[in-house]
N, C-alpha and C positions, 0 to 999 in steps of 0.2 A: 687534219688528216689528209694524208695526201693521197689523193686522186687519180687512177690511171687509166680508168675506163676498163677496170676489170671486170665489173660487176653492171647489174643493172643500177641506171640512174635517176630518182625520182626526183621532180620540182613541183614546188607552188609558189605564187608570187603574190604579193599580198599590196593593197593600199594602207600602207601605214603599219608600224612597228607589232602594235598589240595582235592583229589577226596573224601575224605570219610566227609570232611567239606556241599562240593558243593553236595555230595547226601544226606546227612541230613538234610541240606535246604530244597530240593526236597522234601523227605521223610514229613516234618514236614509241610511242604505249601500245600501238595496234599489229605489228607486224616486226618481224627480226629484223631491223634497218638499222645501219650505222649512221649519225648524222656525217657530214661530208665537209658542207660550205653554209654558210651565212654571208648574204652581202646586202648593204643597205646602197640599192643600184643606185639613187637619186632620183630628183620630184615622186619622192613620199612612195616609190616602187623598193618591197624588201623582198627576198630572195632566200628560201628552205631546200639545201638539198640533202638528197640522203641515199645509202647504195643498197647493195642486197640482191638476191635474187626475182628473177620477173615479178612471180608472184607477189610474192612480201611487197615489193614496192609498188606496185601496181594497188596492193591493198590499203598500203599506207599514204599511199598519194589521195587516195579516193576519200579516206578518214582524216585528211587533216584538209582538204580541200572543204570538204562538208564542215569541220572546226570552223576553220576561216571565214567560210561565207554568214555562220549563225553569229560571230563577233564583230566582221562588217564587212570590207568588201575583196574578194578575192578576183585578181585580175587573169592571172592562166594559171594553167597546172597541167605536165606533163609526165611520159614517162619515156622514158627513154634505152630499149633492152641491150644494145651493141654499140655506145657510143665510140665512135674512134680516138686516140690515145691524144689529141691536140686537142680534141674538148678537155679530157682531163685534165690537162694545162690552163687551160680557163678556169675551170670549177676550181682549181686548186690554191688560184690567185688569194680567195677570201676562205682558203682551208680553213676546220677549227677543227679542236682537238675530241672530236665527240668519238662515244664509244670507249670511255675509258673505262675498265669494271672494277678501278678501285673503290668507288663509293658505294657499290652495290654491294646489301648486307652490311651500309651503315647507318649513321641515326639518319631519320627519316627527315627529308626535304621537309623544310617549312613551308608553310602556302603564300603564295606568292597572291598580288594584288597589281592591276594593271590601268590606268586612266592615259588616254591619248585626247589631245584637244588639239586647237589651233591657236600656237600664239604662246608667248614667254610669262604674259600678264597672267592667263586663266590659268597657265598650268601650275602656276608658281601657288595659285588659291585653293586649286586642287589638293598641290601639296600639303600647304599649310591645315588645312582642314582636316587633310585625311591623318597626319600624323596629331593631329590635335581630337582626334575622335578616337581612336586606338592606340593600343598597344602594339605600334608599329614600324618596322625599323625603314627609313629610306637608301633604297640598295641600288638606285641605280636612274638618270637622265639621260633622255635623245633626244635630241632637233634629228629626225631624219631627213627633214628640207619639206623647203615651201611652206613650212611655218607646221608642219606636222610636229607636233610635241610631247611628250610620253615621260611620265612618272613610274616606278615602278616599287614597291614596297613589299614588303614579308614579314609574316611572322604568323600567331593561330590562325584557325582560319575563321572563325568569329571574328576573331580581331580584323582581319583582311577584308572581309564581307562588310564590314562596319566603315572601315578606311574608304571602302571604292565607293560606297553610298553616298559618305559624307563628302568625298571630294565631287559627285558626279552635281551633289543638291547645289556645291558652291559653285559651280562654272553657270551653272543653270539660272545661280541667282544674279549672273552678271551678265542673263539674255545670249549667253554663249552658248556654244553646242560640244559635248563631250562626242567625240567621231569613235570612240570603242571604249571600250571596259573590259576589265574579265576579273577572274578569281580565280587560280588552281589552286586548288588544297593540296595535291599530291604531286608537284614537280615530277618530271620524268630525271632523273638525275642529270644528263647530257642538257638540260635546260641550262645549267649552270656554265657550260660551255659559250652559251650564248649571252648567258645576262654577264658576265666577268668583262663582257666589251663594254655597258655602259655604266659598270662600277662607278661610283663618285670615287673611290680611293683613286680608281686608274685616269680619271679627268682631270681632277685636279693639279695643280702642280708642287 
């Protein structure tokens, strides 16, 4: 979506892919906010904007900042009421098409399932685990840098809940450390905005 600096401007900034997911949820469920931008800036810093009036954003900044920090770690969050029209050229660099209402009032978002580690080795056991304990589809890979790593999978939400357990026991049992987790059972639909970036379809070649 493109960006003009018409509206008010909200950000959070997250360490690592899964909190800046689960505060965008937040952000987009709490307040009338259009998502904006996604950027995955580099060493392990990812980037949630979203527009609206003061308020709205100001509310939804505060509710996805509070997401982020209980998933792990949230670096800033700002809000921004009068941005001049050259920022909007900035933000607009890593536009996405959020805000779109055709999926609203259709079948309802699967729940989504989230494991970040460090490292190609644990995430890949993650993987394997979490699709080997549920009925679970894998929808999507990140390296957002410096070795941050993130699986992402969907389907019930039993099923989900079951997947990110069993992937969390396997990193665990290889003395590694899982750096975030989550579960949505109820995707905000513009979520799909976001995760369509680390589709396996769209990696692959």
């Amino acid at each position: 979506m493109r960006y003009q600096g018409e509206e008010a401007l909200g950000l959070i900034e997250t360490l690592g892919m899964v909190p800046a997911i689960g505060g965008a949820d937040q952000m987009l469920k709490t307040a009338d906010v259009r998502l904006v931008s996604y950027e995955n800036i580099g060493s392990t810093l990812v980037a949630v904007m979203v527009k609206g009036d003061v308020a709205a954003v100001q509310a939804s900044v505060e509710a996805g900042a509070a997401a982020a920090e209980e998933i792990g770690k949230l670096t800033a969050k700002n809000v921004m009421p009068r941005p001049i029209r050259g920022v909007g050229d900035i933000v607009s660099v890593h536009a996405v098409e959020g805000g779109d209402e055709s999926n609203v009032g259709g079948p309802r978002p699967k729940a989504m399932g989230l494991i970040e580690t460090f490292g190609i080795v644990f995430v890949l056991e993650a993987a394997d685990a979490m699709m080997k304990a549920a009925d679970v589809e894998l929808i999507g890979y990140e390296n957002v840098a410096s070795g941050y790593i993130s699986v992402l999978v969907q389907g019930d939400v039993a099923a989900c809940k079951s997947a990110v357990e069993a992937g969390i026991k396997a990193v665990e049992a290889m003395h590694a450390e899982v750096y975030s987790s989550l579960v949505i059972p109820t995707p905000h639909h513009d979520l799909e905005k976001i995760t369509q970036i680390y589709s396996l379809d769209n990696l692959l070649p």
